[in-house]
C-alpha positions as CSV (number, residue, x, y, z in Angstrom):
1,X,5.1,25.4,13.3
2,X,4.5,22.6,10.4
3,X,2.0,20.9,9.0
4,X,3.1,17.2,7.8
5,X,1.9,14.3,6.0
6,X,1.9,10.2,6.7
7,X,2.4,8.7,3.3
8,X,1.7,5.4,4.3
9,X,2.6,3.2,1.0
10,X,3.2,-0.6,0.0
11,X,7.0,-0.4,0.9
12,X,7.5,2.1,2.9
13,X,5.9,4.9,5.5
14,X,7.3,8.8,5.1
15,X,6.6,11.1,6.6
16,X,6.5,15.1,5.0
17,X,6.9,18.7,5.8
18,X,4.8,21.1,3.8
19,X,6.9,24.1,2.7
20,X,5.9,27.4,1.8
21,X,5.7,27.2,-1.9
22,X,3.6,24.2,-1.6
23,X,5.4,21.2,-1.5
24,X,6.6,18.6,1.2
25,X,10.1,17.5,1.9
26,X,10.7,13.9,3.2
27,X,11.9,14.3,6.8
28,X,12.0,10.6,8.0
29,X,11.2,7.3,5.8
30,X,10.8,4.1,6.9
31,X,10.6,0.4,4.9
32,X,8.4,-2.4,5.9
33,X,9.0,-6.1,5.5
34,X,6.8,-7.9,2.4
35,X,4.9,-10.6,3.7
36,X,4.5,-14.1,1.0
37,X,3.6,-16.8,3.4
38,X,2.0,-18.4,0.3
39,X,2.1,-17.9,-3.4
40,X,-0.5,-15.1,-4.2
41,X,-1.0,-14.1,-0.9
42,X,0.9,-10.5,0.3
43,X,0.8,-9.3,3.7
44,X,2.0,-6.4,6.2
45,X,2.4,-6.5,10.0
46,X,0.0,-4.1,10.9
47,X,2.1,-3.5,14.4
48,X,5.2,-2.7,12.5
49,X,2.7,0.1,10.5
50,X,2.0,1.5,13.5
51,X,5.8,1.7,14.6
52,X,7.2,3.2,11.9
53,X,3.7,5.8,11.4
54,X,4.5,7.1,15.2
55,X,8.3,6.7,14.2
56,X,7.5,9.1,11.5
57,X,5.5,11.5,13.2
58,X,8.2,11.4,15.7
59,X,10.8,12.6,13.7
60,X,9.4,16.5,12.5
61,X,9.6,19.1,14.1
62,X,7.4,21.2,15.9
63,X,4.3,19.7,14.3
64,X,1.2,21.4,14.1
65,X,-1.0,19.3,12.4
66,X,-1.0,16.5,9.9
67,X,-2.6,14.5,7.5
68,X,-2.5,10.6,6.7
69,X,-2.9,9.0,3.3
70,X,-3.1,5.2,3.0
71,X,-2.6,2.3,0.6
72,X,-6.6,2.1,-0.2
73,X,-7.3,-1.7,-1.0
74,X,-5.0,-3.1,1.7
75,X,-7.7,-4.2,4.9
76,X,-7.6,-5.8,8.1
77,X,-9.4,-6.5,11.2
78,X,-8.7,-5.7,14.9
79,X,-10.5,-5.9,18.0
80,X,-12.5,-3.1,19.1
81,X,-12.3,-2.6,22.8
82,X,-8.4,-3.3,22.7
83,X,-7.4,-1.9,19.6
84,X,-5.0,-4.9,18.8
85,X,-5.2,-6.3,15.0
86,X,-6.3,-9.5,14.7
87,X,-5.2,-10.3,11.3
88,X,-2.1,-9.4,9.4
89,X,-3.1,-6.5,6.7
90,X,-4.1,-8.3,3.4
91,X,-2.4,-6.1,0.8
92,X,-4.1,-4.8,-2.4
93,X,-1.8,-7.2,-4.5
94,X,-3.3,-9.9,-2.6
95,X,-4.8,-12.6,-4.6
96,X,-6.2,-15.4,-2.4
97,X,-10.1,-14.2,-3.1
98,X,-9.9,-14.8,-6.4
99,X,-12.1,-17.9,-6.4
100,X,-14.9,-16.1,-4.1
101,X,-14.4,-13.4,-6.5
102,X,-14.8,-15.6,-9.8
103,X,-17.7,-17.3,-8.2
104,X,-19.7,-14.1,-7.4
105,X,-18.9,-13.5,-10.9
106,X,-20.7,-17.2,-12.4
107,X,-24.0,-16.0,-9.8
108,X,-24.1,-13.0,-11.7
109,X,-23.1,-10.7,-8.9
110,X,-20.8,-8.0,-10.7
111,X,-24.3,-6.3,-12.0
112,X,-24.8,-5.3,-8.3
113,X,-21.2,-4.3,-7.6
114,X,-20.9,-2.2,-10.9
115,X,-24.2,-0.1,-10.2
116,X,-24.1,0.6,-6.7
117,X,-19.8,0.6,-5.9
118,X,-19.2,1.3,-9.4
119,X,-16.9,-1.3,-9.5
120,X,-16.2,-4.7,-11.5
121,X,-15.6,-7.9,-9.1
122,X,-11.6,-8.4,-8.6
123,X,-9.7,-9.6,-5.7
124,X,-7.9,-6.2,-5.8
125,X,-10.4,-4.3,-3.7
126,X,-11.1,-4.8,0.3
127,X,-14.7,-6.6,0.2
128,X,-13.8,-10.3,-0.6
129,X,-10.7,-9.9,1.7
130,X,-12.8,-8.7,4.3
131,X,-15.4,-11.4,4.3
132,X,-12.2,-13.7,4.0
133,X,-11.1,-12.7,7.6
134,X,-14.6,-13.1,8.8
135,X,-15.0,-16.3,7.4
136,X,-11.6,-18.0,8.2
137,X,-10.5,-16.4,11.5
138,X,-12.1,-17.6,14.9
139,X,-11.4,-14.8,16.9
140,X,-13.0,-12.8,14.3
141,X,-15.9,-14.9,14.7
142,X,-15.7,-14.8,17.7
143,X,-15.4,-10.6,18.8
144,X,-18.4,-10.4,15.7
145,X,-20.7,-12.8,18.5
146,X,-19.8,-9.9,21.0
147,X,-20.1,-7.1,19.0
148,X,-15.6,-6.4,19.6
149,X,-15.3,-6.7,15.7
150,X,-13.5,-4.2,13.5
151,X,-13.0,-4.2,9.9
152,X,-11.7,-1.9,7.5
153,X,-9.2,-0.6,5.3
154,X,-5.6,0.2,7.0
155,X,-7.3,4.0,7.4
156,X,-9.6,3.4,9.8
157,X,-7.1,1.0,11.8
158,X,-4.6,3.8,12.3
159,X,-6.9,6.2,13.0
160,X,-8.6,4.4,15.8
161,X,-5.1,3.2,17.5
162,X,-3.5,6.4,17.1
163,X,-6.5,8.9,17.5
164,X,-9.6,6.7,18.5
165,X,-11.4,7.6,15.9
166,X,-12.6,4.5,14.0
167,X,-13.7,6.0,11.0
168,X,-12.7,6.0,7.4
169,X,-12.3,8.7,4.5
170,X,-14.9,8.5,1.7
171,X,-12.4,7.9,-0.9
172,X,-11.0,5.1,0.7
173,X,-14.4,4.0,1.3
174,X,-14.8,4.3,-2.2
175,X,-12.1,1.7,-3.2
176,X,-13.5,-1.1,-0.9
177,X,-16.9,-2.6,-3.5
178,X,-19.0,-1.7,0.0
179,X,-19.6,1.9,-0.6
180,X,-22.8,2.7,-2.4
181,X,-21.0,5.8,-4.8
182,X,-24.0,8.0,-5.2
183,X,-24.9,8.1,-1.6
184,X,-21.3,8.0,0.3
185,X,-22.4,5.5,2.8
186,X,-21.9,1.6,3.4
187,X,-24.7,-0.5,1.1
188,X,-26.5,-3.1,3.2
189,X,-26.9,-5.4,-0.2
190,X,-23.3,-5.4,-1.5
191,X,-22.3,-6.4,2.5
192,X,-25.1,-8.8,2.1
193,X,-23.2,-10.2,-1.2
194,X,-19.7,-10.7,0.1
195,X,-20.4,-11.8,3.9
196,X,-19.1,-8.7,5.7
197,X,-20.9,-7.2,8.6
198,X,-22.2,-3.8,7.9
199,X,-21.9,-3.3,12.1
200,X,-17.8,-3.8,12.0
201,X,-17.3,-1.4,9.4
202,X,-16.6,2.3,10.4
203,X,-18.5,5.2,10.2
204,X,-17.6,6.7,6.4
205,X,-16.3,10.7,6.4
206,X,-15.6,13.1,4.3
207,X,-11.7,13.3,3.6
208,X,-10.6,17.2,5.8
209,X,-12.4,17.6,8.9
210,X,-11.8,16.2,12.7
211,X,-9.8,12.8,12.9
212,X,-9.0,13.6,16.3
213,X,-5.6,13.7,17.8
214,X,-2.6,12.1,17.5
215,X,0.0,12.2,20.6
216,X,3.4,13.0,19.2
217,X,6.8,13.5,21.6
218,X,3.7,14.3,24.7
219,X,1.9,16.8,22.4
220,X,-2.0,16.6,21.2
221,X,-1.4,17.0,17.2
222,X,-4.6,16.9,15.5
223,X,-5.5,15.1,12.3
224,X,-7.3,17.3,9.6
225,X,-7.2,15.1,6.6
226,X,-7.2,11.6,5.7
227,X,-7.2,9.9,1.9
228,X,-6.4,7.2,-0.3
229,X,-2.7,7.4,-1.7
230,X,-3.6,7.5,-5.3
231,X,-6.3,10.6,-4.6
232,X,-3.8,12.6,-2.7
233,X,-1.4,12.1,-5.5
234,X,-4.0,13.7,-7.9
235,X,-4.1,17.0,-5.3
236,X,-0.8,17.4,-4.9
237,X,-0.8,17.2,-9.2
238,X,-2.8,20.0,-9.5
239,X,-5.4,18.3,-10.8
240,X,-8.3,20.5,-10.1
241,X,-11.3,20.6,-12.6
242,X,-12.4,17.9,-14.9
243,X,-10.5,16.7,-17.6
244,X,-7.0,16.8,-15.2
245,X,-5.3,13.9,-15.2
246,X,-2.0,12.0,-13.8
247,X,-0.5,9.1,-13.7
248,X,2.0,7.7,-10.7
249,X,3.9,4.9,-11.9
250,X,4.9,3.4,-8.8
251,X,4.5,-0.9,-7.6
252,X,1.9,0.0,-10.1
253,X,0.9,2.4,-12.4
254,X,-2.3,4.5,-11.3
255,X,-4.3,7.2,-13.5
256,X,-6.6,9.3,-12.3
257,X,-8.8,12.2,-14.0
258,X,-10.8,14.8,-12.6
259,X,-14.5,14.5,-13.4
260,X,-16.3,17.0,-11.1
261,X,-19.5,16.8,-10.1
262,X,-20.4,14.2,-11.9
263,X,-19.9,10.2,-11.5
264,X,-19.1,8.5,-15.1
265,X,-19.8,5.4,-15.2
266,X,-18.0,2.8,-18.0
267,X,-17.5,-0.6,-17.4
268,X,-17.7,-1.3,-20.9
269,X,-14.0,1.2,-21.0
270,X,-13.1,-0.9,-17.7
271,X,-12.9,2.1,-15.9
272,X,-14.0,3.4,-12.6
273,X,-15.9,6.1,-10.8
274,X,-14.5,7.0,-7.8
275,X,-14.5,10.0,-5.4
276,X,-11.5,12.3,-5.5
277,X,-11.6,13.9,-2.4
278,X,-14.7,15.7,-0.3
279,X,-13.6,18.9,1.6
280,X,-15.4,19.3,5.0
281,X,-18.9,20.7,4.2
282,X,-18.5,20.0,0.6
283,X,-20.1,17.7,-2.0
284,X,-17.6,15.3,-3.6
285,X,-15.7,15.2,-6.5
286,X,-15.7,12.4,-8.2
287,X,-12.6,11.1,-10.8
288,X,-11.9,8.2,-13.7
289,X,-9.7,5.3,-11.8
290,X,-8.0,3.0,-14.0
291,X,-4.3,0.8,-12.8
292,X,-2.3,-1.1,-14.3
293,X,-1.0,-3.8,-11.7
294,X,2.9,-4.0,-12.5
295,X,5.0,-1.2,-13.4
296,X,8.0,-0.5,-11.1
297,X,7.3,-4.1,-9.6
298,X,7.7,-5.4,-13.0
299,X,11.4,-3.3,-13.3
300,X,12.4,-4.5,-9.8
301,X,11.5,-8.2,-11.1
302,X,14.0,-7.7,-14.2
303,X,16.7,-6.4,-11.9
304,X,16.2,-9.6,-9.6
305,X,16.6,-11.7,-12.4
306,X,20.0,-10.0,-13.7
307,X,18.4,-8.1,-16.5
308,X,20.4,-5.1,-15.5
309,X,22.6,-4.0,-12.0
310,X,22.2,0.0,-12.8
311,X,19.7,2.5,-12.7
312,X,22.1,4.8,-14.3
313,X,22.5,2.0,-17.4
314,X,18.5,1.7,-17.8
315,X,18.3,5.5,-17.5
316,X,20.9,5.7,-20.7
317,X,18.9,3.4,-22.9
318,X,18.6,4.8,-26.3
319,X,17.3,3.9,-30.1
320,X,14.7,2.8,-31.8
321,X,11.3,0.8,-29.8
322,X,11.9,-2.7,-29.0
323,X,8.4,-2.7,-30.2
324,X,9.4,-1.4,-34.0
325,X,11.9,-4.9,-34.1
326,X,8.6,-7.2,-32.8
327,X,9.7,-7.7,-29.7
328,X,6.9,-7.0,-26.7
329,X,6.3,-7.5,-23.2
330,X,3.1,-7.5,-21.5
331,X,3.5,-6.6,-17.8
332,X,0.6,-8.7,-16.3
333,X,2.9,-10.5,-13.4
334,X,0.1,-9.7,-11.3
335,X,-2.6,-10.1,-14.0
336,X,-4.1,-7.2,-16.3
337,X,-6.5,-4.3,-14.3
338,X,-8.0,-1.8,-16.6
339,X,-9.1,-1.7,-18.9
340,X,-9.3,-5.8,-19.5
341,X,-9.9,-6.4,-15.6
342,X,-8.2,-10.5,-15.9
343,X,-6.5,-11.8,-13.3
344,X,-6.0,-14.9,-15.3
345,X,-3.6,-13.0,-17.6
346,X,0.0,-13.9,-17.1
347,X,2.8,-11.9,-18.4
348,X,4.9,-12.7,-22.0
349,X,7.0,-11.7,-24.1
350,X,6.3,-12.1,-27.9
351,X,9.0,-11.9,-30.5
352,X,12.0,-13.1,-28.9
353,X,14.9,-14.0,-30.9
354,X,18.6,-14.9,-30.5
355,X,19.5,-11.0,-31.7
356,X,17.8,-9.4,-28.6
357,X,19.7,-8.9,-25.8
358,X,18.8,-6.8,-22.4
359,X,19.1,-3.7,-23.4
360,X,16.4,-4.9,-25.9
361,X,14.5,-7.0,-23.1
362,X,14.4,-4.2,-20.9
363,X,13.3,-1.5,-23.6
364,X,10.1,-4.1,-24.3
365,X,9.5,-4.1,-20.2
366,X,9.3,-0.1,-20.2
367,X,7.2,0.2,-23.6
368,X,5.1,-2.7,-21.8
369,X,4.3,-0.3,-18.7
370,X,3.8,2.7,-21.2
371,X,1.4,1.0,-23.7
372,X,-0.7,-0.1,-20.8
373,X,0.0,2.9,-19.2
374,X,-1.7,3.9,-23.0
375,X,-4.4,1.5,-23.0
376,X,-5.9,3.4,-19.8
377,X,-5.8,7.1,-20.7
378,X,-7.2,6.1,-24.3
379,X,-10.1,4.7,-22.4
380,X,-10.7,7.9,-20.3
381,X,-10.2,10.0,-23.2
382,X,-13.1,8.4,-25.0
383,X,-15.3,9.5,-22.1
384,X,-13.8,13.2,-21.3
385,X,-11.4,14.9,-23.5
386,X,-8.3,15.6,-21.6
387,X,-7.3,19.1,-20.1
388,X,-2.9,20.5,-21.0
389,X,-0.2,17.7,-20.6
390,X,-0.4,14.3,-18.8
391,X,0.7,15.2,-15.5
392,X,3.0,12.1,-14.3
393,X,5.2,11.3,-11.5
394,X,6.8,8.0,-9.1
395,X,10.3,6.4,-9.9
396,X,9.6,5.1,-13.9
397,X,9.1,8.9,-14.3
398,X,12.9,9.7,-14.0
399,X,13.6,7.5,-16.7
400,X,14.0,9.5,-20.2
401,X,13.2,6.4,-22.8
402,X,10.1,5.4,-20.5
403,X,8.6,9.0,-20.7
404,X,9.6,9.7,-24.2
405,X,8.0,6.2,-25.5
406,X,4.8,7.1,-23.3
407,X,4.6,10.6,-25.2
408,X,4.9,9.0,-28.3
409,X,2.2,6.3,-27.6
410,X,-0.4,8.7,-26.1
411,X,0.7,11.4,-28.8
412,X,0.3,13.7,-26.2
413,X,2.6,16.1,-24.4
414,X,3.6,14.7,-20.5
415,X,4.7,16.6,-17.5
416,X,7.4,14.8,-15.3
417,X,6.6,16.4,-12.1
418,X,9.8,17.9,-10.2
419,X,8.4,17.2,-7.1
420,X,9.1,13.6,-6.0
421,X,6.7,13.4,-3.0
422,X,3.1,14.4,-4.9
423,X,1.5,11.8,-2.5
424,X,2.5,13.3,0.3
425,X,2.2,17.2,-0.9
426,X,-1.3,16.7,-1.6
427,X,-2.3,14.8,1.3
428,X,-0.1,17.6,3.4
429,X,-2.1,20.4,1.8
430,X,-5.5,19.1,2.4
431,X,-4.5,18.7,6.3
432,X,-3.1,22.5,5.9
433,X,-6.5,23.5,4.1
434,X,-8.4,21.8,6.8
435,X,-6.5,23.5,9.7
436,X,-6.9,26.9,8.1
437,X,-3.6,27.2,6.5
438,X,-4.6,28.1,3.0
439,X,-2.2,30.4,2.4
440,X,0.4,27.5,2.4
441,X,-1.3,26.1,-0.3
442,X,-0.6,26.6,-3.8
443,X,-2.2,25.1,-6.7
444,X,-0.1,22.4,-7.6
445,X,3.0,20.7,-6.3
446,X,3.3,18.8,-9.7
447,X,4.0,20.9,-12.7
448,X,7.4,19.9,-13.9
449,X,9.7,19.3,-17.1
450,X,7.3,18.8,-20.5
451,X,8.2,15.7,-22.9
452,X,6.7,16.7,-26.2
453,X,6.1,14.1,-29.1
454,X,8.2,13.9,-31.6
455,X,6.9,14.2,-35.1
456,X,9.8,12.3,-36.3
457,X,9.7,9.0,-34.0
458,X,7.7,6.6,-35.8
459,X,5.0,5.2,-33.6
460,X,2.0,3.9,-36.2
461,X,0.9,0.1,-35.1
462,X,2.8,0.2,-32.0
463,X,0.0,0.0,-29.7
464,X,-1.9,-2.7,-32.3
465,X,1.4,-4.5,-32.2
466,X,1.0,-4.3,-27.8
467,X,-2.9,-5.1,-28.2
468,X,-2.1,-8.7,-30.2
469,X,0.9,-9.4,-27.4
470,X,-1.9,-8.5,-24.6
471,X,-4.0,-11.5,-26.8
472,X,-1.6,-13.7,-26.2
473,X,-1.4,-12.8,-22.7
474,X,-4.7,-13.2,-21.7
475,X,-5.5,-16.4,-23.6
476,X,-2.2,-18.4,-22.3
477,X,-3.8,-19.3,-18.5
478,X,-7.2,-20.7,-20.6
C-alpha cells in the first residue's frame, strides 16, 4: 500500500510515492497552461487543476493515503453549494492589486498587517486579490447576498471539491495577510482592511489531521496532510530545529529557516514570520520566510530571448564572476521581495560593454539569483545564527557555477540535495506521519552533495558591487 503526495505547483501538478528510505518518486506529472490575459495579470483554470490533481491521484498504485501541498498565495473563489469556481485562480505572481496595495500603504495600513499577519503590504499575498474578486465579480456579489460565497487560497478549493472539506491549513493560512499569527485564526480587522468577508473564508486547521476523503479509481483514500509548497519543501529538507534552513530555487527562489517555538518578527530585515507546519494536537512551529521573485523564471526568460539553446552549455560555464569584470544583473522582472519588498523595481543590467558576450550575460543572470538569494539568508542570519550547510534544492541547484558562486557569496558551505522532489517528500511524509506510518519516515529526504567555499575564489565587494546594481534597480521606475 502507498502513501503519496499532490505537489500542486505554478507549472505543473505531480503526484509522488513515498519510498522506504524516505523519499518520493514522481509517478505521474502533469503541466498546466499560464494564463496573461493582461500585462501583470497571471492566471490558472482552476477546472484544469482539478483534472490533472484527480489525473494524478489516478495514476499510483494502490494508494493508501495522501497528502496535498499547494502554491500558497495563488486564491480564488467558487460557489459553495455547487462547488464550481467562479473566478479563474489569481496566481501569486499576480500583480493587478498593486494600486489597492499602494494605497493601503499611503492610509498607513501596513502597521496593522505587520503586527497582527506579520506581513508587509504587497500584491504577492491572497488578501487584496481576494477583496479584488469580491469587488469586481457580480456573481461573487451576488452568492455573498446569499450566503453561497467561498473564498480562499487554491487549498481549501481542492479540498472542498475533492473531499468536501472547505477548510484550509494554517500555513497556508499564514501566507494570505488575513491570519492573525499569534492566534492561528482569521482577524476580523485585517478582513475589515482589505474588503473580504470573514464568513466566505474557511475554517483554518492545523496542517496533519482529517481532510476527509478523496475518491480515487472507486476507493475512499483519505487525506492526512495538507501545506503550503514552500513549508513542505522545508520538511522534506530536514529542517527540524531552529536555525535549519533551505532554499528552493524554483519560478522563484524561497528560503526558509526553522525558528521553533517562537515567532520573530523583522520587518526592518524585510523578513517574515510564518508557521512551518502544526502536527495534529501540536503547537506550531513557526519559520523566517523571505523570496526572491525571479530565479528560474528569470533563466527561462534568457533562454526565450536566445541567450542560450542548452542546459548542458549553461551547466559548463566556467571562470572568473561576471561580477569581478563589473558586469551585474539584478533579477527584479517581477519586482524585488525581501528583503527590499518593491514592486516598483524593474530588472537591469549594469556594466555592459561591447566585450561581454552571453556566456558573460548569462553568468551576471545566475550571480543575480545568488546575490539575492545572499541578500535574504544575510538578513535571517542577523536574527538567528544558522545551524550546518544551507540546505538547497529545485532546477538552478543542478547547475555547478550557480551553486559554487552562491557558496562563495554566503561564505558558507551548501548542500545540493539529491533528492529532486523535496516538496513532495515532505508533504508525503507528513500525510504518512498523520496516518501512523512513522516508520516510513526518516529525517530528511534532502541531505545531498556539499559545495564548500573556496578560499582561493576572490569574492570581497561582490555583494557591495550587487547592492549599488540593486540601487539602480529600484530607483529607475521613480
Amino acid at each position: 500500500m502507498t502513501i503519496a503526495a499532490l505537489d500542486q505547483g505554478t507549472t505543473s501538478t505531480r503526484a509522488l510515492a513515498l519510498q522506504p528510505d524516505g523519499t518520493a518518486t514522481v509517478v505521474k506529472a502533469l503541466e498546466h497552461r499560464q494564463v496573461y490575459p493582461r500585462p501583470g495579470w497571471v492566471e490558472h483554470d482552476p477546472e484544469e487543476l482539478i483534472a490533472n490533481l484527480r489525473a494524478c491521484a489516478e495514476a499510483v498504485e494502490d494508494l493508501e493515503a495522501l497528502g496535498i501541498d499547494n502554491q500558497g498565495e495563488s486564491c480564488l473563489a467558487w460557489n459553495a453549494e455547487t462547488k464550481e469556481a467562479i473566478s479563474p485562480v489569481i496566481v501569486w505572481q499576480d500583480g493587478r492589486t498593486a494600486e489597492t496595495i499602494e494605497n493601503l500603504k499611503r492610509g498607513g495600513a501596513e502597521k496593522e498587517t505587520l503586527d497582527r499577519a506579520g506581513l508587509p503590504l504587497d500584491s504577492y499575498f491572497s488578501a487584496a486579490k481576494l477583496a479584488w474578486i469580491v469587488q469586481t465579480l457580480p456573481e461573487a456579489q451576488r452568492l455573498l447576498s446569499r450566503g453561497k460565497l467561498r473564498l480562499g487560497t487554491t487549498d481549501a478549493f481542492f479540498l472542498d471539491r475533492l473531499t468536501g472539506r472547505c477548510v484550509t491549513d494554517i500555513t497556508t493560512a499564514s501566507r494570505s495577510s488575513l491570519m492573525n499569527l499569534e492566534s492561528g485564526q482569521w482577524d476580523p480587522e485585517l478582513c475589515r482592511l482589505f474588503g473580504v468577508p470573514l464568513e466566505a473564508l474557511p475554517e483554518i486547521v492545523a496542517t496533519t489531521g482529517d481532510f476527509g476523503a478523496m475518491t480515487v479509481a472507486g476507493k475512499s483514500v483519505p487525506v492526512t496532510a495538507s501545506i503550503v509548497d514552500q513549508q513542505a519543501a522545508l520538511y522534506g529538507h530536514g529542517c527540524r530545529h531552529a536555525g535549519d534552513g533551505k532554499i528552493t530555487f524554483g519560478t522563484g527562489a524561497f528560503a526558509l529557516m526553522v525558528t521553533g517555538a517562537e515567532i520573530l518578527r523583522a520587518p526592518d530585515k524585510g523578513l517574515l514570520p510564518t508557521v512551518a507546519w502544526q502536527l495534529a494536537g501540536e503547537r506550531p512551529v513557526y519559520a523566517l520566510d523571505g523570496g526572491v521573485y525571479s530565479a528560474s523564471a528569470a533563466v527561462n526568460w534568457a533562454k526565450a530571448l536566445g541567450l542560450f539553446d542548452s542546459f548542458d552549455w549553461l551547466n559548463a560555464l566556467e571562470g572568473p564572476p561576471a561580477l569581478q569584470s563589473g558586469l551585474a544583473f539584478v533579477p527584479a522582472l517581477s519586482g524585488l521581495a525581501c528583503p527590499h519588498w518593491d514592486r516598483q523595481a524593474r530588472g537591469v543590467w549594469v556594466g555592459l560593454s561591447i566585450d561581454h558576450g552571453k556566456a558573460e550575460m548569462m553568468k551576471s543572470i545566475l550571480e543575480g539569483i545568488a546575490c539575492r538569494a545572499a541578500e535574504v539568508i544575510g538578513a535571517m542570519n542577523a536574527l538567528m545564527p544558522a545551524a550546518g550547510p544551507l540546505s538547497v534544492d529545485g532546477g538552478m541547484s543542478a547547475n555547478p557555477y550557480f551553486t559554487r558562486f552562491l557558496a562563495e557569496v554566503l561564505e558558507r558551505a551548501v548542500s545540493v540535495s539529491t533528492n529532486a522532489e523535496l516538496t513532495g517528500t515532505g508533504t508525503a511524509q507528513l500525510a504518512a506521519l498523520a496516518f501512523g506510518q512513522t516508520a516510513e519516515v526518516q529525517a530528511s529526504g534532502g541531505r545531498g552533495t556539499a559545495v564548500t567555499v573556496s578560499q582561493q575564489t576572490p569574492r570581497g565587494g561582490l555583494l557591495e558591487t550587487f547592492a549599488e546594481a540593486v540601487k539602480i534597480s529600484r530607483a529607475w521606475r521613480r
